[in-house]
N, C-alpha and C positions, 0 to 999 in steps of 0.2 A: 523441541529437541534439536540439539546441532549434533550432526553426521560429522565425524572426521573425514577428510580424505584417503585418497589412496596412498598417498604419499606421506601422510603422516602415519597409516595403520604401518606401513614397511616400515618406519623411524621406529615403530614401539614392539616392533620386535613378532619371533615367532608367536606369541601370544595371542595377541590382536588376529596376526591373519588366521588361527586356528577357528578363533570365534567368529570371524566372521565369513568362513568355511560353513562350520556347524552351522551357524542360520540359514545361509543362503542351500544347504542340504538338509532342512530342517524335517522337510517331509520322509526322507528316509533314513533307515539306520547310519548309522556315524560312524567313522570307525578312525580310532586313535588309539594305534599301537603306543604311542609315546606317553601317554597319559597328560598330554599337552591341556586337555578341555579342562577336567578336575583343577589342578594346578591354576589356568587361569581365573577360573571360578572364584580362588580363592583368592588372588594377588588384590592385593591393595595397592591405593595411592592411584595414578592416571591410567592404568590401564582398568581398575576395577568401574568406570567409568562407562566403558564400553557395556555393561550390563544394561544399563540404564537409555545406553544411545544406541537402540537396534536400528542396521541400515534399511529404514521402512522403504527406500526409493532405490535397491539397487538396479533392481526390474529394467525401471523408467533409465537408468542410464544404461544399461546391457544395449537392451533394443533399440534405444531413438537417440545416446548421445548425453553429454554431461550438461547439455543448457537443458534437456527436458528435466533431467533431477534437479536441478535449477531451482527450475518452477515449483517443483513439488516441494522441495525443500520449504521455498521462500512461502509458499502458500502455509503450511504448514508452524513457519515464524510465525505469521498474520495470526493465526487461531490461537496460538498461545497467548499472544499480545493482546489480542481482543477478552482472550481467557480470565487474565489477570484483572483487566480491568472492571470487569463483569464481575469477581470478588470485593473491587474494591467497590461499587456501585452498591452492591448487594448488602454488603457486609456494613457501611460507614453511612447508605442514604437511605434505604429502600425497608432494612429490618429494625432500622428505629422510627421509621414512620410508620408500620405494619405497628408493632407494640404500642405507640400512641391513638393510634384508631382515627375515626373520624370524630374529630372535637367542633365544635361551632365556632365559626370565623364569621367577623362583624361584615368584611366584605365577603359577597359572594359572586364566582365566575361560574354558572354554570350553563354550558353551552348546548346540553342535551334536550332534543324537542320533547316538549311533553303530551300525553294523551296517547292514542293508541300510531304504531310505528309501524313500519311494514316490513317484511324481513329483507325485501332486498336495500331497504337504507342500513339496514345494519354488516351488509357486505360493503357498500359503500362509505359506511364509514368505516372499516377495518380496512379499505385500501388508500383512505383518502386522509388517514387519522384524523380526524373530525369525529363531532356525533359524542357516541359512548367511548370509546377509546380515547378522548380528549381528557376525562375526566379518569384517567388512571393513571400509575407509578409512569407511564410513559413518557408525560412529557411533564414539563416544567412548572406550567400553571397548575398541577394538584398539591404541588408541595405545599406545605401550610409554613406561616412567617414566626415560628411556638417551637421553644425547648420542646423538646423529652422528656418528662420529668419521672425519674427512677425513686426510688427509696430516698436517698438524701444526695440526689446524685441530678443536675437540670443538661441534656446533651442539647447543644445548641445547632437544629437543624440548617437554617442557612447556612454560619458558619462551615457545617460538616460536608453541606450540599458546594461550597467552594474550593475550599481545599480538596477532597476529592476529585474534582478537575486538577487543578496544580500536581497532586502527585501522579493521577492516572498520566500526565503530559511528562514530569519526568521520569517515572517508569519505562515511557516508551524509550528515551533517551538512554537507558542504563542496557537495552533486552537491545537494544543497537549493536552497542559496543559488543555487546555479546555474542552479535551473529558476526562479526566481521574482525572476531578474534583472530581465524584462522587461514590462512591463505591456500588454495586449494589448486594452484598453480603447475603444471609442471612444464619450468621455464623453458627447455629446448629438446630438440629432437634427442639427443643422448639419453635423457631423464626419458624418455617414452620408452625409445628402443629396448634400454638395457635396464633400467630400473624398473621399468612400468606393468611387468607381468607380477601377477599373482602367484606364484608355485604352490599355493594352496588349494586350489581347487581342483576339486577333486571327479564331475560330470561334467560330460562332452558338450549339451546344452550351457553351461555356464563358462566351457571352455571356448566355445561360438561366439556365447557371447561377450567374452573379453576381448576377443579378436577384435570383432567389429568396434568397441570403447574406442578402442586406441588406433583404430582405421581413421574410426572420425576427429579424434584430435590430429594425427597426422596430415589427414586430407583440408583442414583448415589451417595449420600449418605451409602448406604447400601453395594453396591456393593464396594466402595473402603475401607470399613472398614472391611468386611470381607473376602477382594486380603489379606489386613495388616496382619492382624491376621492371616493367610495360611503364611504368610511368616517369621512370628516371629518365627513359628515354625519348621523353618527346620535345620536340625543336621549340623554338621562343616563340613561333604563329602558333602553333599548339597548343600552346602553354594559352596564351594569350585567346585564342576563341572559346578554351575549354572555361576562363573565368568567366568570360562573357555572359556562355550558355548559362552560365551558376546563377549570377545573378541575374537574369532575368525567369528562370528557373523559381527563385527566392522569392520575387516581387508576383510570381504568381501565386506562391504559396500564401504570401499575404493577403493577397487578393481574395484567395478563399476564406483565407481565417475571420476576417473582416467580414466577409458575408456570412459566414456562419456565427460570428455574436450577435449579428443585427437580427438575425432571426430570433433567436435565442431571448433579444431582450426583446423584441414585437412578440412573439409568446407571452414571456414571461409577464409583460405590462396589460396585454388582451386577458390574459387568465385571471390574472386578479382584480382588475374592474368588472369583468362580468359575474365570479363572482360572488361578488358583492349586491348584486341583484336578488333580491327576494324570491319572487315567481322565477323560478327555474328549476325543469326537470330532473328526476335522479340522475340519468345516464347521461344527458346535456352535462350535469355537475360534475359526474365523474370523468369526463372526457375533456373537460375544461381544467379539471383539476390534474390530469397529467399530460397535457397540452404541452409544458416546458420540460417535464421529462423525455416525451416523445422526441420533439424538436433536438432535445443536446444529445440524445441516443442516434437520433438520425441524424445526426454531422459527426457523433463517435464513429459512427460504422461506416460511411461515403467517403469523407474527408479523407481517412486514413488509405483508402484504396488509390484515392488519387495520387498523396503522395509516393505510394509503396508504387504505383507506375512511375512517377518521376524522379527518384533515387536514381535508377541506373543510368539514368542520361548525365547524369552531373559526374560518371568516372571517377568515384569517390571508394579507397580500399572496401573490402567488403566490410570488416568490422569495423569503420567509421559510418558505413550506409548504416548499417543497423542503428549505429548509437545519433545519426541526424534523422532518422525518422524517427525516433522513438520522444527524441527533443520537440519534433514539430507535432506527434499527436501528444506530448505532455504538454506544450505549451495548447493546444487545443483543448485540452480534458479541464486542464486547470483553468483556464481564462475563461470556459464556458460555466464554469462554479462560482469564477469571479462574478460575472455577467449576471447570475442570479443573483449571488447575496447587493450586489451593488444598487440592483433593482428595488430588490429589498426592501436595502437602504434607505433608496430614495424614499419608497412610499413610508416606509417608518419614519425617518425624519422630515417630512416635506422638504425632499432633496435639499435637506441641512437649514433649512428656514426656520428656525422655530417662534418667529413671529405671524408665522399663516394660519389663518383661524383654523385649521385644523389639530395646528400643532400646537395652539400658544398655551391652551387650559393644563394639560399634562407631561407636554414636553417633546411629546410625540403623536401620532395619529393614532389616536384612540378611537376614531368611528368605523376606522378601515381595518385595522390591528388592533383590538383591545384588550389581548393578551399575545403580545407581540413574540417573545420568547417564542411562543407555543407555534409561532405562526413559520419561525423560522426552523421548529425541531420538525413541521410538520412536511416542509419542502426537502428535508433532507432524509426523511422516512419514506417521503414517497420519491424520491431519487434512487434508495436502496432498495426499496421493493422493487421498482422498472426495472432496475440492472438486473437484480434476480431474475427476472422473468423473462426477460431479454435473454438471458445466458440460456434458461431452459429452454426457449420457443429455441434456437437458432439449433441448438443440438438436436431435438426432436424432429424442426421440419426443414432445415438445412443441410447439417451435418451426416444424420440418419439416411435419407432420401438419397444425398450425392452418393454415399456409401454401396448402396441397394441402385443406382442406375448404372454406375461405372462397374459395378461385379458382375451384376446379371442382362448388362447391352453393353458389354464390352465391343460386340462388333462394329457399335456405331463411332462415325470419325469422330464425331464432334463430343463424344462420352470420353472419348480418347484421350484428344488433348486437353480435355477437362482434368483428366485424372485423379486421382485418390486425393485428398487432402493432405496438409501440412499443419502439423502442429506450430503456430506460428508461438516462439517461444517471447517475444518483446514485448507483442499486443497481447499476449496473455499477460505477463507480468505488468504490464500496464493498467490494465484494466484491474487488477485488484491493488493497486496501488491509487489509484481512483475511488476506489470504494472505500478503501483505507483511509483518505481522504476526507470521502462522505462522513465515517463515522468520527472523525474528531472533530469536523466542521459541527456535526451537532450535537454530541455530549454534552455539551453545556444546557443547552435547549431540549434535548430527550434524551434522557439518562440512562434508559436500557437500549440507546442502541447498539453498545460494545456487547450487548447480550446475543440484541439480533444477528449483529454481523458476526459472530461465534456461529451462531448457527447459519448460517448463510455459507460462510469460507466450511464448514464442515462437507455443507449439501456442494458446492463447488467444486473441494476434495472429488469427491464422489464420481460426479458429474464428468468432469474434463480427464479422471482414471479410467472413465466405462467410454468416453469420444475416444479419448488415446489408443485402447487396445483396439476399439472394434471401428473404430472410422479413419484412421490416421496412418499412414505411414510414413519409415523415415525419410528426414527431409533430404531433398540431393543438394543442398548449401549447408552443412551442419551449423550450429550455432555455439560459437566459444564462452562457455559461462565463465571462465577465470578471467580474461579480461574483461567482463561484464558489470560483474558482481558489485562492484564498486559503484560502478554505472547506476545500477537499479535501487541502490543504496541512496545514494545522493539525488535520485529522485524522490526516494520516500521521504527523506530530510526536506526535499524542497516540497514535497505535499505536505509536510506537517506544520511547514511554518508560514502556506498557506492557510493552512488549518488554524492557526492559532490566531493569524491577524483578526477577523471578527470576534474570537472570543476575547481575547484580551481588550477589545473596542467596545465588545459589551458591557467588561469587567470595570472597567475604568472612565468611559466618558458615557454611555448611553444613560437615558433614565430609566430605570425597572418598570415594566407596570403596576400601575395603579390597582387592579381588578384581580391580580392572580400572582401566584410564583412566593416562594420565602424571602423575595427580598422588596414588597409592596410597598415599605414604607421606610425605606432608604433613597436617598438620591441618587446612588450609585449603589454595585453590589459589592464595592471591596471598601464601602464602610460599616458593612459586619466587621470585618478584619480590622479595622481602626477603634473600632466601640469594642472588642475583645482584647485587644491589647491594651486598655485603658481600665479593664477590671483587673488585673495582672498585679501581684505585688509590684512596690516601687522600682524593685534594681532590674527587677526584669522587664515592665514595660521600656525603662531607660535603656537597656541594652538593645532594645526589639527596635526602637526608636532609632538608636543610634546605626544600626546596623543597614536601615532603610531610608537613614541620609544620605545625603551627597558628599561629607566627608569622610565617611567608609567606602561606599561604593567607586568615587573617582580613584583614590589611589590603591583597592582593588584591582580595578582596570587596569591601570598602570602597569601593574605587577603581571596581572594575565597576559598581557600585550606584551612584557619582557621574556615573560617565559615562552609565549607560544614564539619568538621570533628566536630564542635561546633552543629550542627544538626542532625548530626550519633549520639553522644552521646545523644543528647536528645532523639532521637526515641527509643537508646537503653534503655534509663532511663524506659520511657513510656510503650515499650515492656518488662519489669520488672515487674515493678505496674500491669500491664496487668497480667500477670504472678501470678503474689502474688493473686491477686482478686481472679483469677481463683482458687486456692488451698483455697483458705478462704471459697467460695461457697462449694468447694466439701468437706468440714469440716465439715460447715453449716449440709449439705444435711444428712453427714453419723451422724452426733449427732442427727437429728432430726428422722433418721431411727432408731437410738439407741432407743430413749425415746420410740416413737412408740412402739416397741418391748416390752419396759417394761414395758408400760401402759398397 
């Protein structure tokens, strides 16, 4: 659901603010002399809209600030997005496999030990997806490479099991545009002061906490206008040591990131030779099996503290500090994803050799991966399960604890300067931007993980509402979500197109395995798509054809590259005029100072 602003409820008139009066006084009677409620109730067209869009996070920005609604908002995007896609899984992969049953397949992959099991391998493999869980809707290798065959109707599952990818990817791209429809800004002090109250509300508690909203917009306002002005002013040796410090600053940063992949990939290459080892223990297995989970969770959590000490040495505005560390643990989160699947890689492709006797019979290493899909949905299942667990352990025996020493040994110095925690609103946002991540990195390879991570962002909901009220208090740096937003956006774009580079590397050059998965007996998986558009009446497959040449597509491009350079210039035009206005106001202002004066 998207929240209008505040600035846009005032544009739409006494209506909006009535109802969102009423909600936010929902627990007690109401009282509307004007019959304003009724009336809205009934209005059609954009205001009836607001029925549908209750302010579930007004709370979260009363008390802590408009980057903590922020967060809840954008967590909130996530569960939808995950929502949707969990329909499309369910609905186009999973209930026409269900209706086919288990039919007998000439090859078979089945990984499950036989004879009698013992209950704790079946915990271990529900955390490790291995075992019995390998052999469900979960992951790739169960799918079967067989239509559906209805009354006089054949559904062709691989086919359905690829495209469902393609549209779950551009769905995400459409539910985009949709969050960042609306700009939530209120550009300058004027618009706070004199526009920015609410006259609708109507209890002293909601009246509080308006006050304080627009304390913390103003107080971040203030604060980076006079970092500005401190920095306008410093001399050319100033200027000049302060670059210095930067970069050397920078070259440290790299210093750590560089030792945090080498571990990462000495994990992740120790985990999977070992193994691969026959004789070994359950809890040895399970402790080897989330070895590179551990590892990228422990330079999520250290790394970023290092940098968040090293920010303020660099004298960088506050809202650019935020948006270069939020850069250096994204380029950490993501390059340590990289660092796995590349690993991967290697071992699936005999780091790209496909002349080494391990790879030469199949195409890839089938003694190490022999249902390789599966091998990669099952590193990114147990990347989401860590996170989860991680998020809970830290709340429970972190978060909780700090809470409970700093209220009740307040006397001690050192509880003191400890103090209360801070909702850090970036490395939150980050962090499920990560996991956001996670699950499109492995939709291809386990298909209900848009399921899991539905339920996961719900249980996190939850989680970081019940740390906020009773462990957190507001921050003394507020955090500006309208200059952000953008930010966090274009992060998510940049995780997804993360996200997409190995699946489309699957799609197009990898060879499928052999032993499992819908697509066993293709060379590739997007010549389902090629052998279906060749059963196609004549004009259609030639249209499909033509559409997926190079002489459609190039002067396509053409045209997209005219237009988007045709709408640069206009927004520049725009940001002009923009421009010009603004100087003609400040014109205005100083003649009417002038006259004043002379009057």
């Amino acid at each position: 659901l998207q929240l209008p602003s505040n600035q846009t409820l005032r544009f739409r008139g006494k209506k909006a603010a009535a109802w969102e009066a009423a909600w936010e006084g929902a627990s007690v009677p109401i009282e509307d002399p004007h019959g304003l409620l009724p009336e809205m109730l009934l209005e059609e067209g954009e205001d009836s809209r607001l029925l549908k869009e209750m302010p579930l996070c007004l709370e979260e920005k009363r008390h802590f600030g408009t980057g903590i609604q922020s967060y809840f908002n954008f967590l909130r995007f996530l569960v939808l997005l995950n929502f949707v896609a969990s329909l499309l899984v369910v609905g186009f992969v999973i209930a026409p496999n269900a209706l086919y049953g288990s039919g007998s397949l000439c090859q078979k992959y089945n990984p499950i030990p036989q004879g009698l099991v013992s209950y704790f391998s079946y915990i271990m493999d529900l955390l490790s997806g291995k075992g019995f869980i390998e052999q469900t809707y979960l992951f790739y290798g169960y799918y079967p490479n067989m239509a559906v065959r209805f009354v006089n109707f054949a559904y062709d599952i691989p086919l359905a099991y690829l495209l469902t990818t393609f549209f779950y990817l551009l769905s995400v791209l459409c539910l985009q545009q949709s969050l960042v429809s609306e700009d939530t800004s209120l550009a300058s002090y004027s618009n706070k002061v004199f526009a920015g109250w609410d006259f609708s509300l109507m209890q002293d508690n909601m009246v509080q906490l308006k006050h304080k909203s627009i304390r913390y917009e103003l107080r971040m306002d203030l604060e980076e206008a006079s970092f500005r002005k401190h920095q306008a002013e410093l001399t050319t040796s100033q200027r000049v040591s302060l670059y210095i410090l930067r970069s050397l600053i920078n070259i440290l940063v790299l210093v750590f990131l560089g030792v945090s992949f080498y571990c990462i990939y000495l994990a992740m290459s120790y985990s999977q030779e070992e193994m691969g080892k026959v004789s070994i223990q359950y809890l040895l297995e399970l402790l080897l099996a989330y070895l590179p989970s551990a590892v990228i969770t422990a330079a999520n959590l250290l790394v970023p503290m290092i940098f968040q000490f090293l920010v303020p040495l660099e004298k960088y505005p506050l809202s650019f500090q935020i948006k270069i560390t939020l850069l250096r643990n994204v380029v950490l989160r993501f390059a340590s994803l990289i660092v796995v699947l590349v690993t991967l890689w290697g071992q699936i492709t005999c780091n790209g050799n496909p002349q080494n006797s391990k790879c030469h019979n199949c195409g890839y290493n089938n003694h190490l991966h022999p249902c390789w899909e599966t091998s990669v949905g099952q590193e990114m299942y147990k990347l989401m399960i860590f996170d989860l667990v991680i998020t809970l352990l830290v709340i429970l025996l972190v978060e909780f604890p700090r809470k409970m020493l700093v209220t009740y040994w307040s006397s001690c110095l050192l509880l003191k300067w400890w103090g209360e925690q801070e909702f850090m609103v970036p490395d939150n946002i980050l962090g499920l931007v990560y996991g956001q991540t996670l699950c499109w990195t492995g939709a291809l390879f386990c298909p209900l993980l848009p399921v899991l991570n539905t339920i996961k962002y719900i249980a996190v909901f939850y989680m970081k509402k019940l740390t906020l009220y009773a462990n957190c208090r507001p921050a003394e740096r507020t955090f500006r979500a309208s200059s952000s937003n953008s930010f966090f956006l274009l992060i998510l774009l940049l995780g997804f197109t993360v996200s997409c580079v190995p699946a489309l590397y699957s799609i197009f050059v990898l060879p499928p395995s052999k032993a499992c998965g819908p697509f066993r007996d293709q060379s590739t998986m997007w010549n389902v798509v090629s052998h279906a558009v060749s059963e196609l009446p004549a004009g259609a497959e030639d249209f499909l054809r033509f559409v997926g040449s190079v002489a459609f597509s190039a002067p396509l491009f053409l045209l997209l590259s005219v237009f988007m350079f045709y709408l640069k210039a206009l927004a520049n035009s725009y940001s002009s005029r923009i421009k010009s206005l603004k100087r003609q106001l400040c014109l205005v202002s100083s003649q009417l100072k002038a006259i004043q004066k002379w009057i």
